[in-house]
N, C-alpha and C positions, 0 to 999 in steps of 0.2 A: 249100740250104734249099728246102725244096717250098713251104710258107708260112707263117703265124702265124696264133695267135689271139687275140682279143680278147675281152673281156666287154662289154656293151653299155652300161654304166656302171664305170668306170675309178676308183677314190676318190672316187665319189661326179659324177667329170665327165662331160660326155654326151661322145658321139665326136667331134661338132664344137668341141669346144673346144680353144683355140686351143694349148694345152700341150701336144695330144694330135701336133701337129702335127711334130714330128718322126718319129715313127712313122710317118706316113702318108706322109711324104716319102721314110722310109727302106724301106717297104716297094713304095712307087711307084718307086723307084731301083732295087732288084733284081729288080724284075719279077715278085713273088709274090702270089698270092692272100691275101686279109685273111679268115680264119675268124671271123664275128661270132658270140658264141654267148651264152647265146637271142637268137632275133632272131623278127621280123615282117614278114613278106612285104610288103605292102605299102608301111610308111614307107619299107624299101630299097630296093623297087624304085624309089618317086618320087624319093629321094636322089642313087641312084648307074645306074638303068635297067635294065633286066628279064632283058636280057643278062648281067648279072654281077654276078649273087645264084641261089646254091644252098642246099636245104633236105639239112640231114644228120642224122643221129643220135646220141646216146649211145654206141650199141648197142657190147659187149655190157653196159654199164652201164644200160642203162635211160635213157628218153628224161623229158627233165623235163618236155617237154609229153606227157601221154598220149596224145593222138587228133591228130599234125601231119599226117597229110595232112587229115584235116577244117578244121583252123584254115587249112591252104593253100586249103583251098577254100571256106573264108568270108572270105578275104583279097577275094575278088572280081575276082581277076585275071583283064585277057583270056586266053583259052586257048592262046595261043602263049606267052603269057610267062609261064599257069600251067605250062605243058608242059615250059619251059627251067627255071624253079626245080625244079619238080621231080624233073629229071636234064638234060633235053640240055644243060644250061649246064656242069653236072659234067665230063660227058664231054667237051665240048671243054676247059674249062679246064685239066683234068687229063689229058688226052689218053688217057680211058678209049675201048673199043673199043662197040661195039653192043651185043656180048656181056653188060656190065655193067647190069643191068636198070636203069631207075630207077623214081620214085614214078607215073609218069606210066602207065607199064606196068603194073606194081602195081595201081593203080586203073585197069584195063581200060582206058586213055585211048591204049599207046604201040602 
């Protein structure tokens, strides 16, 4: 398994709750990435830290936020950890190469 994903309310639970908590166990056990989707840059960065939160898309479905690199960039994140959400963190997680652009480049910033 490369990783899973979640919704950011579960039947209605938040992710910290404590039901939710064998999931979290069993994904920290196998060692994969937790896809939260939609999410907010910034409550996850302060939850889980800046290293290990990436911003993704729909695509080709169509993104439910329309304009996520704007909302990345009213998130108010510092610029090393807006930089990592919005790809370097990908690319290490995922062990994409340089090659694989990300948001950061996209928006003249890589």
């Amino acid at each position: 398994m490369v990783g899973v994903q979640i919704l950011t309310a579960v039947t209605g639970r938040p992710l910290d709750d404590q039901a939710l908590r064998p999931f979290w166990e069993a994904a920290a056990g196998l060692g994969v990435p937790v896809l939260i989707h939609p999410f907010e840059a910034a409550p996850l960065v302060d939850l889980v830290g800046g290293d290990r939160v990436t911003m993704g898309t729909d695509y080709p479905t169509g993104m439910v936020q329309a304009a996520p690199l704007a909302a990345l960039e009213a998130a108010g994140l510092a610029p090393e950890v807006h930089d990592g959400v919005a790809g370097e963190n990908a690319r290490r997680i995922f062990g994409l190469g340089h090659g694989a652009a990300g948001a950061g480049e996209a928006a003249g910033r890589g």
